[in-house]
N, C-alpha and C positions, 0 to 999 in steps of 0.2 A: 804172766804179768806180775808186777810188784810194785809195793808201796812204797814210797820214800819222801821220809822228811829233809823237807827244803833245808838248803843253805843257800848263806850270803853270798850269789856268785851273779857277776853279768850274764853268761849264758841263762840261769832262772828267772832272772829276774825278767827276763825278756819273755821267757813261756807266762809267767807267772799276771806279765800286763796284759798280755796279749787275751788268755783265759780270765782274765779278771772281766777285762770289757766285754765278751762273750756272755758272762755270765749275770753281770749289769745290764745286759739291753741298752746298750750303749750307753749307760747314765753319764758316766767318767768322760766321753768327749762332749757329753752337752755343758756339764762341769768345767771341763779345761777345752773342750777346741782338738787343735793338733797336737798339744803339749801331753793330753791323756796319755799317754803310755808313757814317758819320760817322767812322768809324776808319781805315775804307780811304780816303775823302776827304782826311784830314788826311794820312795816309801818303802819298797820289801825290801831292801839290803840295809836297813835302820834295825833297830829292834820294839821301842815302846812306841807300836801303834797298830791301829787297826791295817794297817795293810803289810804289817810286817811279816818277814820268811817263819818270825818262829812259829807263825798259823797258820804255816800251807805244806798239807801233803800232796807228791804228785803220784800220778798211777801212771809208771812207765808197760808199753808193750812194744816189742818189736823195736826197742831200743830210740823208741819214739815217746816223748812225754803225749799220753793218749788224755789225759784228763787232771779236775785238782779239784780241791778239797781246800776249804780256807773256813775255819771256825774258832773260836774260844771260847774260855768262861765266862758268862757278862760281866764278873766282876772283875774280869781284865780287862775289859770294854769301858765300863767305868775309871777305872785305874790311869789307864792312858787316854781318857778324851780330850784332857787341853790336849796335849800335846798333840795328836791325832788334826785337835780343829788348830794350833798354828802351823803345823806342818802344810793344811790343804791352801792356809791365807797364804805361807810365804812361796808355797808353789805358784799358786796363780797368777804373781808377780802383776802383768799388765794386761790382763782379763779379770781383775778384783771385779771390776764394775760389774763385768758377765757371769761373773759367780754371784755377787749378790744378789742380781735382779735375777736369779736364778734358785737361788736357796729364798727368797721371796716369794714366788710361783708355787714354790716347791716344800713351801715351810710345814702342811698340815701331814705332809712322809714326813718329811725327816724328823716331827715330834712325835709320829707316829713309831718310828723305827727306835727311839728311846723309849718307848712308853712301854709298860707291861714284863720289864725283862726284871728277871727275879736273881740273886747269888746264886743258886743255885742251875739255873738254864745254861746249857753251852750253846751259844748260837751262831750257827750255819751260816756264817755271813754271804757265802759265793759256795756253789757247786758248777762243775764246769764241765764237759766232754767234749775234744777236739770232733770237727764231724764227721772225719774218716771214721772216727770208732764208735761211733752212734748205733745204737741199737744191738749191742751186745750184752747189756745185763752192768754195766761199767757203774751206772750211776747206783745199782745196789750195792756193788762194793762199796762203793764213796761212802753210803749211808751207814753203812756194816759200821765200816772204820770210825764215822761218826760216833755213833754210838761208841764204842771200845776208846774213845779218846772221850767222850764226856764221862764215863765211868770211870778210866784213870785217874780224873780231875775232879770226883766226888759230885759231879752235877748229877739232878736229879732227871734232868727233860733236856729234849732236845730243841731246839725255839728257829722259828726258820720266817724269812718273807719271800714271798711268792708274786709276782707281776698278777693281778686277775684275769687278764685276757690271754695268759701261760697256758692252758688245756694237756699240755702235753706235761709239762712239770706238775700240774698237781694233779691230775691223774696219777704222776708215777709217785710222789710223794703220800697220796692216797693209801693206795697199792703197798708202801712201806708203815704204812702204821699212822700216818701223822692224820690231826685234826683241827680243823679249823676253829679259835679262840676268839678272832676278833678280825674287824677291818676297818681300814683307814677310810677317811675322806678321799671323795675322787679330785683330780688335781686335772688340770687343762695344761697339754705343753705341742707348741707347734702343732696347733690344730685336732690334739689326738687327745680323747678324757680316760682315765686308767688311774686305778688304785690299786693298793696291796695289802695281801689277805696273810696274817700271823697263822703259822703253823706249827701246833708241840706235838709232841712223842714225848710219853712219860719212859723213865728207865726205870727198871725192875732194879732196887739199892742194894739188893745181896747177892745176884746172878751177875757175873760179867757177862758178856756178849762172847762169843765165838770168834775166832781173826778171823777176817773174812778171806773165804774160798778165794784160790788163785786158779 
């Protein structure tokens, strides 16, 4: 298997929605509806924003994109958030109303998912695994490379959020070193109540990490 960093291509951008919303718990069509994957498409072939190609490594196996990897350094998180939040307003075009009353429901996440992120943090926005290749060890790669990509970038920790009713992601997040710092308020949507749990890994600032085993 091997890692590869994204380019601006239709073919990606189409793995890249597809793993995105996998990796969201469908957050992006409660967001956009049907438009969700056309949104995240037009997003990654851009460059200054949170959902652009230059933050997504993919892990191809068997000539198949098996998994991805989508992080940076908060303060290129900060760096691009206008532009990030008009990108999502002029996507939404004629679901604005459904986005508001949406990020309205949703306001004490989404002040949560800004809160507590330091210059120094690279944060793990999406980790993904297609499910043919579930349960092979794939998501320690993801994490390895994590790592080796916030220490290229002088970040100290690694900053992640986690669904809390996830059991199987933070178990394996656990299992990788990470600790839980803080948790949001719980939010109510379509009947279902769920919050999310902030997760760091400090990096060791003189050891780089190992490329991860292929």
């Amino acid at each position: 298997m091997t890692l590869i960093a994204a380019q601006p291509t239709s073919e990606q951008a189409s793995h890249f929605a597809r793993l995105a919303q996998i990796a969201s718990d469908q957050f992006f069509q409660h967001l956009f509806g049907s438009r969700a994957g056309a949104v995240l498409e037009s997003m990654f072939l851009l460059r200054d924003n949170d959902n652009s190609h230059r933050y997504t490594t993919f892990l191809h196996q068997d000539d198949r994109i098996a998994g991805m990897l989508h992080g940076y350094p908060a303060a290129d998180a900060r760096r691009h958030a206008a532009r990030s939040n008009w990108l999502y307003l002029r996507y939404a075009a004629w679901q604005m109303p459904r986005m508001l009353a949406l990020g309205f429901l949703l306001r004490d996440l989404l002040d949560f998912l800004g809160d507590n992120l330091h210059d120094g943090d690279f944060y793990v926005a999406m980790l993904a695994i297609d499910q043919p290749y579930r349960g092979r060890g794939h998501s320690k790669i993801l994490i390895q490379e994590c790592e080796r990509l916030a220490h290229e970038r002088g970040c100290a920790r690694l900053t992640l959020d986690v669904d809390e009713r996830n059991h199987i992601a933070r178990a394996a997040y656990a299992r990788a070193g990470f600790e839980q710092r803080a948790q949001s308020k719980k939010v109510k949507l379509e009947g279902e109540c769920f919050g999310l749990l902030r997760l760091v890994k400090p990096i060791a600032p003189n050891a780089a990490p190992p490329a991860p085993a292929m």
